[in-house]
N, C-alpha and C positions, 0 to 999 in steps of 0.2 A: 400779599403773601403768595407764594409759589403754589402752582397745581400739584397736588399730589395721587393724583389720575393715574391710576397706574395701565400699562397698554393692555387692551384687552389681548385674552390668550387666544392662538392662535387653534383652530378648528382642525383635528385629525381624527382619521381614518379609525371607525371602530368596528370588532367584531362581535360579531353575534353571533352565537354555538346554536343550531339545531340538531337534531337525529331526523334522518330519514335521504330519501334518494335524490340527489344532486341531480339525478337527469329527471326528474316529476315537478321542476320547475315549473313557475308560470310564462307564458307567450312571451319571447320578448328578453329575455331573462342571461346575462350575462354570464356562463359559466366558466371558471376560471381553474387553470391547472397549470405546474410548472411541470416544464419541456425540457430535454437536452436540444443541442443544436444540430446534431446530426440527422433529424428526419423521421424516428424511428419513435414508435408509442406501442411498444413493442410487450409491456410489461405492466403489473401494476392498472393503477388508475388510467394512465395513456391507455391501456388496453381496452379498458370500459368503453373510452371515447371513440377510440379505431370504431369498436363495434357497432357503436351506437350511432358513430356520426363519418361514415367512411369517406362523405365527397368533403369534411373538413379536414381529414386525415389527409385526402389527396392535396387537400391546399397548402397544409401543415408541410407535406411532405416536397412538393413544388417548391414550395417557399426556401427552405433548408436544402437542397441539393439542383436544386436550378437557376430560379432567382442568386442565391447564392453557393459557393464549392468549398464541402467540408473542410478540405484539405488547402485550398486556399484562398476561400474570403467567406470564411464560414459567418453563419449567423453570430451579433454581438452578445454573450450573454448580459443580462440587465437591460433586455429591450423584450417588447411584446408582438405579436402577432395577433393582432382582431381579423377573427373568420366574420362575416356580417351570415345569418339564419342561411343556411343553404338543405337545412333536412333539420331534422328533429328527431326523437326518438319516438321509433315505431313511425318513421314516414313523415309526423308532421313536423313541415318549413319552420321554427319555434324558436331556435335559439342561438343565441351570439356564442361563440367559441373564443376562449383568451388562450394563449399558449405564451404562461412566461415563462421565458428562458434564463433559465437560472444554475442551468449547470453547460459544460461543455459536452459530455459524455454523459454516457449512463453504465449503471454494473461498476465493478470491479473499478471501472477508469472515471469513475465520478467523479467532479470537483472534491473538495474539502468538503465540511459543513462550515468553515469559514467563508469562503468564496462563492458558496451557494447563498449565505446571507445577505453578502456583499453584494450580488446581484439581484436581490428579491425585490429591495426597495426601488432603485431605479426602475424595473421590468415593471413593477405595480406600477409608479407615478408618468410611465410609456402609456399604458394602459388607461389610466385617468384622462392624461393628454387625448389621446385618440375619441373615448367616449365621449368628451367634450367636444372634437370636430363631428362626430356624428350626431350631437343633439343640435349644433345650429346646423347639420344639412336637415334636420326635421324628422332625422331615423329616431325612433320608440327604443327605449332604454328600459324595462321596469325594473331591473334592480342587478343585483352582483349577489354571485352563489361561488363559493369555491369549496372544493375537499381541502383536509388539513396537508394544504402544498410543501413539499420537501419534506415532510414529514414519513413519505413510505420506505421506498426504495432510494432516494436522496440519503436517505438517515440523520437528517435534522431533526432534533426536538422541537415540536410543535410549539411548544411556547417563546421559544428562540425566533422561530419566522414573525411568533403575534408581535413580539416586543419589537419588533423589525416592522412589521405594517401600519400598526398604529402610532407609531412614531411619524409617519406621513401626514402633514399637512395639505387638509384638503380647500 
């Protein structure tokens, strides 16, 4: 008789809700926010980060207008940026910065909240990729914290980006 084995299902991406402050993470600790591509974390959540994490701001900021030029070869949205711990909040070196990019613009000139979804998934599975080159160079990972992304000033309905992340196969 035939095998009626059915394939096992395939392992994705799940979220876990806590209350409390995204930068009182532990050592180590992946913090993840979506970015426009122009440079700027000027508002919002980005602005928490500027404040709290200004030499990954400067890297964020390098990265989007030098490494690449807004105007013509700007950053892809649906791709990531890993800052590797360069300061921490309140001084201590602590934590990984993600910047997914997931809209073009910010304000007024923002993607859709189509186009922002559209880029959410690949910018996360960017992100995945990359973490998995840093745990075989032997860099400490302890886990992935993110705010409800695209959910502020994007104006995406939060449960619109979940059904979008967890849909990611890990």
């Amino acid at each position: 008789p035939a095998s009626t084995t059915p394939f096992p299902k395939p392992l994705t991406l799940t979220i876990t809700h806590h209350k409390g402050s995204l930068f009182a993470a532990p050592p180590n600790t992946v913090l993840i926010h979506a970015c426009n591509v122009l440079g700027s974390w000027g508002a919002g959540i980005a602005l928490a980060f500027r404040n709290s994490y200004p030499n990954a701001y400067k890297r964020y900021r390098a990265h989007c207008v030098s490494t690449h030029d807004p105007q013509t070869n700007p950053v892809p949205t649906g791709t990531c940026l890993l800052i590797p711990p360069c300061e921490g909040h309140n001084g201590a070196k602590n934590h990984w910065i993600a910047c997914l990019f997931t809209s073009a613009r910010y304000g007024k000139a923002r993607d859709s909240p189509q186009q922002i979804l559209d880029a959410t998934g690949p910018a996360m599975r960017h992100l995945l990729r990359q973490l998995e080159e840093q745990r075989a160079k032997g860099k400490t990972v302890a886990g992935l914290r993110m705010c409800k992304i695209n959910s502020g000033l994007f104006g995406v309905k939060w449960e619109r980006t979940v059904e979008v992340l967890e849909g990611i196969e890990v």
